[in-house]
Backbone as CSV, one residue per row, in Angstrom:
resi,resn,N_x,N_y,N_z,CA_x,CA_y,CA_z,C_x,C_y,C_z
1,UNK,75.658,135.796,79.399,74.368,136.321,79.808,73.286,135.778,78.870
2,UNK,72.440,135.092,79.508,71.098,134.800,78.784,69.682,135.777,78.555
3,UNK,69.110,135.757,77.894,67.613,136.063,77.883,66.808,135.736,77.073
4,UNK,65.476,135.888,77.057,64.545,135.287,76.652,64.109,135.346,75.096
5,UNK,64.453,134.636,74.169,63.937,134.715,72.542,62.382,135.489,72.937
6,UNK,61.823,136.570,72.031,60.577,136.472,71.848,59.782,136.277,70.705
7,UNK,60.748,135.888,69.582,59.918,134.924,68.655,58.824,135.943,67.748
8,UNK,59.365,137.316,67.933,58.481,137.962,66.787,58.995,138.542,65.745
9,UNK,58.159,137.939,64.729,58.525,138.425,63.322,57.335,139.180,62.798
10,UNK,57.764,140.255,61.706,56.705,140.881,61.019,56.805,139.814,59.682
11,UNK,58.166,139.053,59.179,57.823,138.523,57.727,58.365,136.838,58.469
12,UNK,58.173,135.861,57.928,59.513,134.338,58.253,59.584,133.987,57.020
13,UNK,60.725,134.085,57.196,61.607,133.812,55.876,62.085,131.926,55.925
14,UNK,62.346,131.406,56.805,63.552,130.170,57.484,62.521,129.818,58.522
15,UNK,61.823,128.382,58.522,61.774,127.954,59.929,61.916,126.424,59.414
16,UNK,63.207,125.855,60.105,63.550,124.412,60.331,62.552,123.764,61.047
17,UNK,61.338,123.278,60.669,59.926,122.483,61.087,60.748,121.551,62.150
18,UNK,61.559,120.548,62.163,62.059,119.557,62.873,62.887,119.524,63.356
19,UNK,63.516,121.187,63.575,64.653,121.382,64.644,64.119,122.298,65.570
20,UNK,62.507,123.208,65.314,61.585,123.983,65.977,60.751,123.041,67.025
21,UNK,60.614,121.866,66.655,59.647,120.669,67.095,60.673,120.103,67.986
22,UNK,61.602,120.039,67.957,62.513,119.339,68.796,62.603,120.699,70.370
23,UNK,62.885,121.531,69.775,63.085,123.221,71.097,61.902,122.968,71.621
24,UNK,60.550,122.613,70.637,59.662,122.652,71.374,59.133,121.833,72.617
25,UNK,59.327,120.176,72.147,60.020,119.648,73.460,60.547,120.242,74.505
26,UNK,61.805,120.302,74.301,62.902,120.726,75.031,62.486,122.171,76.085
27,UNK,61.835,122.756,75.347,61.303,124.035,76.357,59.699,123.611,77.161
28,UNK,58.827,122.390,76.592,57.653,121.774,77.071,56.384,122.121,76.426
29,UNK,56.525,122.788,75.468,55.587,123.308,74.819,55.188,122.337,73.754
30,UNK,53.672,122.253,73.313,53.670,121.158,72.278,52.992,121.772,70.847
31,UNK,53.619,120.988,70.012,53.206,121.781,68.736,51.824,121.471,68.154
32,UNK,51.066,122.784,67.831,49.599,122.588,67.396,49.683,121.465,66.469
33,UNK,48.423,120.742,66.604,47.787,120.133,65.613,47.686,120.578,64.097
34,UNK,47.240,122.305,64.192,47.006,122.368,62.837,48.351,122.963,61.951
35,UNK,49.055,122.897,62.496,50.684,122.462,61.810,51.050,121.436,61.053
36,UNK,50.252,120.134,61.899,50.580,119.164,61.209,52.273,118.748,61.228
37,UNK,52.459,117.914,60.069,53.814,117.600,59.413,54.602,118.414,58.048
38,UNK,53.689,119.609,58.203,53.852,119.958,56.773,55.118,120.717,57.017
39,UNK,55.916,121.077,56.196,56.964,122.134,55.968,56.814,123.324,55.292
40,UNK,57.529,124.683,55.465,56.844,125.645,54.932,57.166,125.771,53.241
41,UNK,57.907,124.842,52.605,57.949,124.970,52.020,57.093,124.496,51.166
42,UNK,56.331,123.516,51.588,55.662,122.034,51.082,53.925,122.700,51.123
43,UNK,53.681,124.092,52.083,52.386,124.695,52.137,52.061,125.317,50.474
44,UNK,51.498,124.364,49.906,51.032,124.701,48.766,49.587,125.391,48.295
45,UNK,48.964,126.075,48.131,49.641,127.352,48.075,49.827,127.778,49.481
46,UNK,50.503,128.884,49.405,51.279,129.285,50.645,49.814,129.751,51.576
47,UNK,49.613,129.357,52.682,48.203,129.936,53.183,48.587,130.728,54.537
48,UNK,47.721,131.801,54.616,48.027,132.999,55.233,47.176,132.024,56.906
49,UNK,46.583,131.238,56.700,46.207,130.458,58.393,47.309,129.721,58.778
50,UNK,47.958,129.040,58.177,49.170,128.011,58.276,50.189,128.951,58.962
51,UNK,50.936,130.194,57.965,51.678,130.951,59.068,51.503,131.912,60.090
52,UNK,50.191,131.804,60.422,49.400,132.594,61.517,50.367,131.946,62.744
53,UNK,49.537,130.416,62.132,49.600,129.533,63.106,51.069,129.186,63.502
54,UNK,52.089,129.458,62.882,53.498,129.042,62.764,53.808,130.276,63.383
55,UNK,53.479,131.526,62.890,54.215,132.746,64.243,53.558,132.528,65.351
56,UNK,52.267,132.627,65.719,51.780,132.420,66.839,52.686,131.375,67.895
57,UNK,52.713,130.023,67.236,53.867,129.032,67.530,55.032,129.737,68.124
58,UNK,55.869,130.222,67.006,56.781,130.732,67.816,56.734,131.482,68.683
59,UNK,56.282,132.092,69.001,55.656,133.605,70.190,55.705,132.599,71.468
60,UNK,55.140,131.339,71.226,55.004,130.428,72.637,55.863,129.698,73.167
61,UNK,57.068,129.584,72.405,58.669,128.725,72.770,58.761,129.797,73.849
62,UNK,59.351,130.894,73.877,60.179,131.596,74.778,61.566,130.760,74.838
63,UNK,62.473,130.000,74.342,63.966,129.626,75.153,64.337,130.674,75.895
64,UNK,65.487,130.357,76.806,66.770,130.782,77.115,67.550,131.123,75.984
65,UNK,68.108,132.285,75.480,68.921,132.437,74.444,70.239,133.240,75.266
66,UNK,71.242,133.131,74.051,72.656,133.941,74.567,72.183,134.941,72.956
67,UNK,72.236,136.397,73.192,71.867,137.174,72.341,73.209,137.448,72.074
68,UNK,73.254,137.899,70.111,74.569,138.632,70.079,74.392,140.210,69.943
69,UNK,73.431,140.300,70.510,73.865,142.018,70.257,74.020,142.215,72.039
70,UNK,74.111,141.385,72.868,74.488,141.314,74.436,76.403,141.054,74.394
71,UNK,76.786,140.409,73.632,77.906,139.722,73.250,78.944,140.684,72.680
72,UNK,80.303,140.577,73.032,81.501,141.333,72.738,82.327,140.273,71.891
73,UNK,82.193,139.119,72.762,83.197,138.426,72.597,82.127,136.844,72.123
74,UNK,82.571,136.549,70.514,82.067,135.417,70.453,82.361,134.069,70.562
75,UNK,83.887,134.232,70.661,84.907,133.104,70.907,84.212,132.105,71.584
76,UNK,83.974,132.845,72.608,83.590,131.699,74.316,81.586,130.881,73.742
77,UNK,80.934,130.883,72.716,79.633,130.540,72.676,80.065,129.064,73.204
78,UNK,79.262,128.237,73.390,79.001,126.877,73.419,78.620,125.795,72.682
79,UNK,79.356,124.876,72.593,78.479,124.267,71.039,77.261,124.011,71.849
80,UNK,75.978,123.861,71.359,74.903,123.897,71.672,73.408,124.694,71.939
81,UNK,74.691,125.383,72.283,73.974,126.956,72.950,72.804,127.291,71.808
82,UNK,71.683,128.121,72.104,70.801,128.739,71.370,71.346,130.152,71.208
83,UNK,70.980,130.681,70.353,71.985,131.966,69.908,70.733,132.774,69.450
84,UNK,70.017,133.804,69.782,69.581,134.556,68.811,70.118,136.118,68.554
85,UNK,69.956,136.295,67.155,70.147,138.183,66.729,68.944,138.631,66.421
86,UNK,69.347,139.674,66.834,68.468,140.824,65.813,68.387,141.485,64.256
87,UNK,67.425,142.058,63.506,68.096,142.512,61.959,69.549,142.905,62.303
88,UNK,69.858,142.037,61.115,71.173,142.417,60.290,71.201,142.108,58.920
89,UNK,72.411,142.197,58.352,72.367,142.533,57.072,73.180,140.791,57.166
90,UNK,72.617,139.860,56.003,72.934,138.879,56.083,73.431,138.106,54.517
91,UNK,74.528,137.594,54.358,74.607,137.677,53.192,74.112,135.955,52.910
92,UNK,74.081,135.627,51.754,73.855,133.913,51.028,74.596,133.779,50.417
93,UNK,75.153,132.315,50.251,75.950,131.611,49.148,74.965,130.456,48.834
94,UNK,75.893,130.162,47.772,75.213,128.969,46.913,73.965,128.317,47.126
95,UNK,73.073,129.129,47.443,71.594,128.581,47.520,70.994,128.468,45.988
96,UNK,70.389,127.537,45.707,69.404,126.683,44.719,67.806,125.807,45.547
97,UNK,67.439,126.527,44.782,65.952,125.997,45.384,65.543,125.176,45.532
98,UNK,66.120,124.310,44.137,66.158,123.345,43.496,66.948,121.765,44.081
99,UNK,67.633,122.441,45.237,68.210,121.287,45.957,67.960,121.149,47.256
100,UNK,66.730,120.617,47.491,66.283,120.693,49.158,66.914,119.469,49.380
101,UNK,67.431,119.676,50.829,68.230,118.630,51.615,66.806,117.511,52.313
102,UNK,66.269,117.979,52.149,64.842,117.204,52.823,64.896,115.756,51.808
103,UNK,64.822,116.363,50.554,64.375,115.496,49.598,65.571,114.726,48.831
104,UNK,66.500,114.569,49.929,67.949,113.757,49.170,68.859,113.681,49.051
105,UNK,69.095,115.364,48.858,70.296,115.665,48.820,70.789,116.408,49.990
106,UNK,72.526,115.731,50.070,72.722,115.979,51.517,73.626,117.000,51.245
107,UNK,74.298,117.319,52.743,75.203,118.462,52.893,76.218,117.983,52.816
108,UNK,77.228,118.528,52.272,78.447,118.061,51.983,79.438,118.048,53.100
109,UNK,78.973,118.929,53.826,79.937,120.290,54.968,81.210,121.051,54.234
110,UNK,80.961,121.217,52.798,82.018,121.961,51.822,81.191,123.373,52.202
111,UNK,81.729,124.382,53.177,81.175,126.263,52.455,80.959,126.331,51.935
112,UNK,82.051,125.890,50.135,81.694,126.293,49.408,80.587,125.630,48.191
113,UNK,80.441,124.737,48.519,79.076,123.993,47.745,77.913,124.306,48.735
114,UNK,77.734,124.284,50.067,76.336,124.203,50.710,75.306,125.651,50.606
115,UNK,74.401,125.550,50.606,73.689,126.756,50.903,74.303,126.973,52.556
116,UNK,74.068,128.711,52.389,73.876,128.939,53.958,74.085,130.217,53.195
117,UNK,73.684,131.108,55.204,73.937,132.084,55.085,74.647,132.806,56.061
118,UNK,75.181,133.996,56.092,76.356,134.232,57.065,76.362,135.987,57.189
119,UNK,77.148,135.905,58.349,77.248,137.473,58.298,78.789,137.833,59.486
120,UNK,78.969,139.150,59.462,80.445,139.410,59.966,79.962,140.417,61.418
121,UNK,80.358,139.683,62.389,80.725,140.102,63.745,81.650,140.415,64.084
122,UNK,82.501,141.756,64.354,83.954,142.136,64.560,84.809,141.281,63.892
123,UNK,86.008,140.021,64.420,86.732,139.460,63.284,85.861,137.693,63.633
124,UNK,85.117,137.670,63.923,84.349,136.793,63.120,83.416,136.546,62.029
125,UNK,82.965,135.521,61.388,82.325,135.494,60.593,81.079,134.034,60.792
126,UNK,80.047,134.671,61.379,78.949,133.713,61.474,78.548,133.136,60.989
127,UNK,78.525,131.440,60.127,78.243,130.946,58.922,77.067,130.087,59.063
128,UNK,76.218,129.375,58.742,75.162,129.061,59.052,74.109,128.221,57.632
129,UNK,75.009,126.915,57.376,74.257,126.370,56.352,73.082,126.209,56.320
130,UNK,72.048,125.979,55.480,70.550,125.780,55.199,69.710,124.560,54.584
131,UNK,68.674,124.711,55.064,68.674,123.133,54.070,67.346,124.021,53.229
132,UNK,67.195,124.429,51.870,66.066,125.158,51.175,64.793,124.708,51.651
133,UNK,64.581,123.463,51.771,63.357,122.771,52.175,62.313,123.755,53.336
134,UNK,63.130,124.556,53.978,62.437,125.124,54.961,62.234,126.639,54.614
135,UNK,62.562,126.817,53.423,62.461,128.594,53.013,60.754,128.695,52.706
136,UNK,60.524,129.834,53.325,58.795,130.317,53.333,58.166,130.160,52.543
137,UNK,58.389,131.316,51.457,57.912,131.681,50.404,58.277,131.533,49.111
138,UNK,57.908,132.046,47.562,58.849,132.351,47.013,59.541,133.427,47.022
139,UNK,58.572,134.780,47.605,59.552,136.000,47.480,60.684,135.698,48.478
140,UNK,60.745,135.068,49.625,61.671,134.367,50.063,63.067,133.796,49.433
141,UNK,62.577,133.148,48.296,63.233,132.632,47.278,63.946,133.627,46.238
142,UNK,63.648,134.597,46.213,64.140,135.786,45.843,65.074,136.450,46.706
143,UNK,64.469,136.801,47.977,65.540,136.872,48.569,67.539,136.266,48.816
144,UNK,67.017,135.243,49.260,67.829,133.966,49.089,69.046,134.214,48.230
145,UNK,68.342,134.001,46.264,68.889,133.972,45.629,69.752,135.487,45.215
146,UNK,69.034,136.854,46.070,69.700,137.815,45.459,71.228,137.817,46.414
147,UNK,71.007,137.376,47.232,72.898,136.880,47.620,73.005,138.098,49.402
148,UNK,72.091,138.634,49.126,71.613,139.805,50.655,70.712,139.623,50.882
149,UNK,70.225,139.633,52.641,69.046,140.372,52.695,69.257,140.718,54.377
150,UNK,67.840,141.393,54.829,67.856,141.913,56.414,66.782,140.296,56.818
151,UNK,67.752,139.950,57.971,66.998,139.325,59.244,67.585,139.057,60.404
152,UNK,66.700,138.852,61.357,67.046,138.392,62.537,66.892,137.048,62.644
153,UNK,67.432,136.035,63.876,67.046,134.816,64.175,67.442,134.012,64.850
154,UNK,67.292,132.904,64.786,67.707,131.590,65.943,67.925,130.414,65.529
155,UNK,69.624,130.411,66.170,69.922,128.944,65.597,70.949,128.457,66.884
156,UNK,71.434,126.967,66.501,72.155,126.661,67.597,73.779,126.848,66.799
157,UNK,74.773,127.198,68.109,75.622,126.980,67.772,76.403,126.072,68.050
158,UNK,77.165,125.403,66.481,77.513,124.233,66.909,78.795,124.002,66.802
159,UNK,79.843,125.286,66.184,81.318,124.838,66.278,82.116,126.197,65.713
160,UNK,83.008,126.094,66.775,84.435,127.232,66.339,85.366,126.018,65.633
161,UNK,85.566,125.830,64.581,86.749,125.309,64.362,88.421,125.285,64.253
162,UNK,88.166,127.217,64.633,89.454,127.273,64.540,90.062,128.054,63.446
163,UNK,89.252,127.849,61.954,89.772,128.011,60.923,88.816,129.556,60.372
164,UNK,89.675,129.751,59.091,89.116,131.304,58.590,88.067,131.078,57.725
165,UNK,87.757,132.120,57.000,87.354,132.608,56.070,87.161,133.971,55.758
166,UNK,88.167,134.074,54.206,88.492,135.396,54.020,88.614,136.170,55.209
167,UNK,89.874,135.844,56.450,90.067,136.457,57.189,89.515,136.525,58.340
168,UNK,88.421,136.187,58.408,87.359,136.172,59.534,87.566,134.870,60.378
169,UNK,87.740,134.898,61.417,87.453,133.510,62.613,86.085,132.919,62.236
170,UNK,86.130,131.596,62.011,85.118,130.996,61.549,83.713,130.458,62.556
171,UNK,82.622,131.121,62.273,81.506,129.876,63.634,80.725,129.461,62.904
172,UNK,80.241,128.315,63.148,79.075,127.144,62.469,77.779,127.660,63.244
173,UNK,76.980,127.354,63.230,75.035,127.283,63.797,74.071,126.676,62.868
174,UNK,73.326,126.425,63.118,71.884,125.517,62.434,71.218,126.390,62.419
175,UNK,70.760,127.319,61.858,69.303,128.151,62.012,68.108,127.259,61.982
176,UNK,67.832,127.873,62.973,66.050,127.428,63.334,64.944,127.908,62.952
177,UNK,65.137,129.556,63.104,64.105,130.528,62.342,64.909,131.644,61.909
178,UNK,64.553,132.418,61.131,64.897,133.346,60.010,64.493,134.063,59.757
179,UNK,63.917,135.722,59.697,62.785,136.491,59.073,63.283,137.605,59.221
180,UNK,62.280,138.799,59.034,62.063,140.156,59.436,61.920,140.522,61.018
181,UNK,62.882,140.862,61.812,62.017,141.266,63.179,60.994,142.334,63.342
182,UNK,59.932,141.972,64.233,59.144,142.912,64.403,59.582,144.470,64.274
183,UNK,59.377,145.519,63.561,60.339,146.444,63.960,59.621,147.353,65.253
184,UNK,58.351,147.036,66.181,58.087,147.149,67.216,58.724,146.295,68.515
185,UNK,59.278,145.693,68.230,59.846,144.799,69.200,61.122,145.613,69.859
186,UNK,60.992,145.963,71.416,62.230,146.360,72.196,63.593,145.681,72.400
187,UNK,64.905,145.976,72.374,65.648,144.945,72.567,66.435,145.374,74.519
């Protein structure tokens, strides 16, 4: 069962600039001008018009999503598929700020060296590497590094492999966006 992302956040924590620009295509929508090329991480100082303009943005994708709080069973996703949740409690590994994938350094596809972040769905376990380059803020960066936090979001999913972790059936995804959900928002 599909339905419609609505793309509201009260905080954004995560937005992948060039995997958002690509959906945006893909759904026909074109990305403002005053976005530019910049990344949110790269908005120096952080300016309160820039992510106006970046939620507003999102509010106007709308995808097709497969929601998991619609979902029993996660086995069957699709690699590809757009996936969004709602708050949850989400945990981090090995994030460093200090190593944006933008600027060089690549992903290993080791769990246990990459940033990401993940969380537990019945006996799965949703994993979801990161590249720092796209983290908001610094209190963001706080977040991150305290190893928890609450969000909702949207990423694609791109692989069951088959294999565990600590017990859990393993799934891959790309996050796209990341934040606080509106806590006015109906589900």
């Amino acid at each position: 069962m599909s339905t419609v992302w609505p793309g509201e956040f009260s905080a954004l924590y995560y937005v992948n600039v060039p995997r958002v620009a690509w959906l945006a295509g893909r759904v026909g929508v074109p990305v403002p001008e005053s976005l530019g090329d910049r990344l949110p991480g790269q908005v120096s100082p952080p300016t309160a018009p820039y992510y106006a303009a970046l939620e507003a943005f999102l509010r106007t994708l709308r995808p097709r999503v497969a929601s998991l709080e619609d979902r029993g069973d996660l086995s069957n996703l699709l690699e590809g598929q757009l996936v969004a949740f709602g708050n949850r409690r989400l945990r981090t590994r090995n994030y460093r700020a200090d190593r944006p994938v933008m600027e060089g350094t690549s992903f290993t596809g080791d769990l246990d060296r990459d940033a990401l972040v993940y969380f537990d769905a019945g006996d799965a376990r949703f994993m979801m590497p990161f590249d720092p380059t796209f983290v908001t803020t610094h209190t963001t960066v706080a977040l991150f590094r305290s190893g928890s936090l609450i969000a909702a979001g949207l990423c694609v999913f791109k692989d069951n492999p088959g294999t565990k972790d600590r017990g859990k059936s393993l799934l891959i995804a790309t996050p796209l966006v990341l934040g606080l959900e509106d806590p006015g928002l109906q589900h």
